[in-house]
Legacy VTK file of the C-alpha trace (Angstrom):
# vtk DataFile Version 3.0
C-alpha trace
ASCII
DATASET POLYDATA
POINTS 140 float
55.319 89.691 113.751
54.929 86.015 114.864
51.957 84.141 113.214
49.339 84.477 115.184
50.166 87.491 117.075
47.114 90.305 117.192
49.657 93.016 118.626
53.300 92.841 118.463
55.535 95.686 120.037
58.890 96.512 118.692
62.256 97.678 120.623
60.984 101.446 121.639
61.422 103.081 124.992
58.434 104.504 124.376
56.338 101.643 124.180
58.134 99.591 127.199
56.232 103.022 128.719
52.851 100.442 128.406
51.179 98.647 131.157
50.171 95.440 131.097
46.239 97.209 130.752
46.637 98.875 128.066
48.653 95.599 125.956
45.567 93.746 127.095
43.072 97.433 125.965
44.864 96.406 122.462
44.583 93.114 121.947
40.706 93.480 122.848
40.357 96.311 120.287
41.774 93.606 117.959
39.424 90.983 118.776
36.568 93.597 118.573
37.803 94.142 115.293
37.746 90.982 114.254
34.502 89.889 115.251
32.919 93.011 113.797
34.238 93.086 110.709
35.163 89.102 109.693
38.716 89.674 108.881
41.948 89.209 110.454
43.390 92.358 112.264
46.699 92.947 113.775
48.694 96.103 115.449
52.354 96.648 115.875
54.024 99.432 117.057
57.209 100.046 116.809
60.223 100.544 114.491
59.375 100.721 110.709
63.255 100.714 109.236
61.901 100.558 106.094
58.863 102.547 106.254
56.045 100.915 104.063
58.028 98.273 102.934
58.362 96.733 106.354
54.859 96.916 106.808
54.293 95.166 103.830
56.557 92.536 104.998
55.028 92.237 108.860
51.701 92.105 106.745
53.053 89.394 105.040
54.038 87.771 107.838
49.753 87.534 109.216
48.107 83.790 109.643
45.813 84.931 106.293
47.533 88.372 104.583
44.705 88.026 101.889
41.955 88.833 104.259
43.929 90.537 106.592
44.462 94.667 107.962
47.991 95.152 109.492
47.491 98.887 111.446
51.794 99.687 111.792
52.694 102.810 114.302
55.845 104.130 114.252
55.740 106.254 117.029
59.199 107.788 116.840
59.039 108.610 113.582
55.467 109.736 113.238
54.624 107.163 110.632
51.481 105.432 110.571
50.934 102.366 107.328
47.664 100.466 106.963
48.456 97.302 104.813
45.187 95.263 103.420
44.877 92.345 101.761
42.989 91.617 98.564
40.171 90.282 100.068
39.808 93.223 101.756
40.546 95.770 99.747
36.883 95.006 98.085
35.030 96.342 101.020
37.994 98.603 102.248
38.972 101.727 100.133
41.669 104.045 100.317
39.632 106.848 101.840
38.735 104.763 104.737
42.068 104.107 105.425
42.714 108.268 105.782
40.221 108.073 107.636
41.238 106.223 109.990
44.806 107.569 109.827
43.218 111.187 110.322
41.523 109.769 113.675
44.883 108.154 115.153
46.716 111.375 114.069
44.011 113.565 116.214
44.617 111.318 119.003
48.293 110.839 118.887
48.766 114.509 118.935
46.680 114.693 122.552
49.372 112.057 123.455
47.166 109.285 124.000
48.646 106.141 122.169
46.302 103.365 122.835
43.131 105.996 122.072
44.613 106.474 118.894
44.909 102.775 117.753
41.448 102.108 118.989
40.307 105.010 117.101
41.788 104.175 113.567
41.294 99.827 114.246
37.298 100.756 115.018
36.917 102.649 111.647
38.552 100.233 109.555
36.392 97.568 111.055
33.321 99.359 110.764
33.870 100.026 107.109
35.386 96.395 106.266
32.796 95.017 107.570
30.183 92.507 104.852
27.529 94.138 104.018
24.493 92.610 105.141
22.486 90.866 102.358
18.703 90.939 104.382
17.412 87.356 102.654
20.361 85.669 103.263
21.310 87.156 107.262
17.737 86.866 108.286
16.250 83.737 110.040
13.103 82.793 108.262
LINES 1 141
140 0 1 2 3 4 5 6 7 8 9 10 11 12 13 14 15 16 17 18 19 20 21 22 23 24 25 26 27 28 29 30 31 32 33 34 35 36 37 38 39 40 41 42 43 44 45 46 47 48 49 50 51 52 53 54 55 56 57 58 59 60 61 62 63 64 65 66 67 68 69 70 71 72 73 74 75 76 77 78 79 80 81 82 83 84 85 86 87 88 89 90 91 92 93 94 95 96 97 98 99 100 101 102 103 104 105 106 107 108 109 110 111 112 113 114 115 116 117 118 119 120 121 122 123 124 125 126 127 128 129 130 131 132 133 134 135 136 137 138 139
């Protein structure tokens, strides 16, 4: 994955299967994401050769891996890795992470790809995100 890139797609038949909508539905999940939770998110689907270990490495490869969430579908092999970075690992536990592995399994099993990544990105955002210190958000 590029630097830079918010979505990258591997070499799958299955994903050349996506329109141009629903590569665009992605990389505004990602953005969403982003905004909502203050860190760097990025998706790719596609071939994991290695399993976690290439995750770790596309993770790697992120503008800022320290405070950044690489979601990594491999949808021919039914493998789904969520890599975090240390700076987000403080707000970011391991159980949200099933979570939001659960959620993309549910959808990925009605077939619906794109629901799925929207699913599990929108959970981990929602519980990355800062929590909001109320004398230091508010305008005075």
């Amino acid at each position: 994955m590029p630097s830079g890139d918010l979505v990258a797609f591997g070499g799958s038949g299955e994903l050349s299967a996506l329109s141009n909508g629903q590569r665009a539905s992605l990389a505004s999940i990602v953005e969403k994401a982003r905004d909502m939770s203050g860190y760097e998110f990025a998706v790719y689907l596609g071939p994991l050769e290695s399993g976690r270990d290439s995750a770790i490495a596309l993770h790697a490869e992120m503008h800022t891996p320290e405070a950044g969430i690489l979601v990594a579908v491999d949808p021919a092999a039914r493998a789904i890795e969520i890599v975090t970075g240390s700076y987000v690992a403080v707000n970011l536990d391991n159980r949200s992470c099933e979570l939001a592995v659960l959620a993309m399994k549910s959808c990925f099993l009605a077939d619906d790809l794109v629901g799925g990544v929207r699913e599990g990105v929108t959970l981990l955002a929602e519980h990355a995100r800062h929590p909001r210190v109320l004398h230091l958000n508010e305008p005075s």
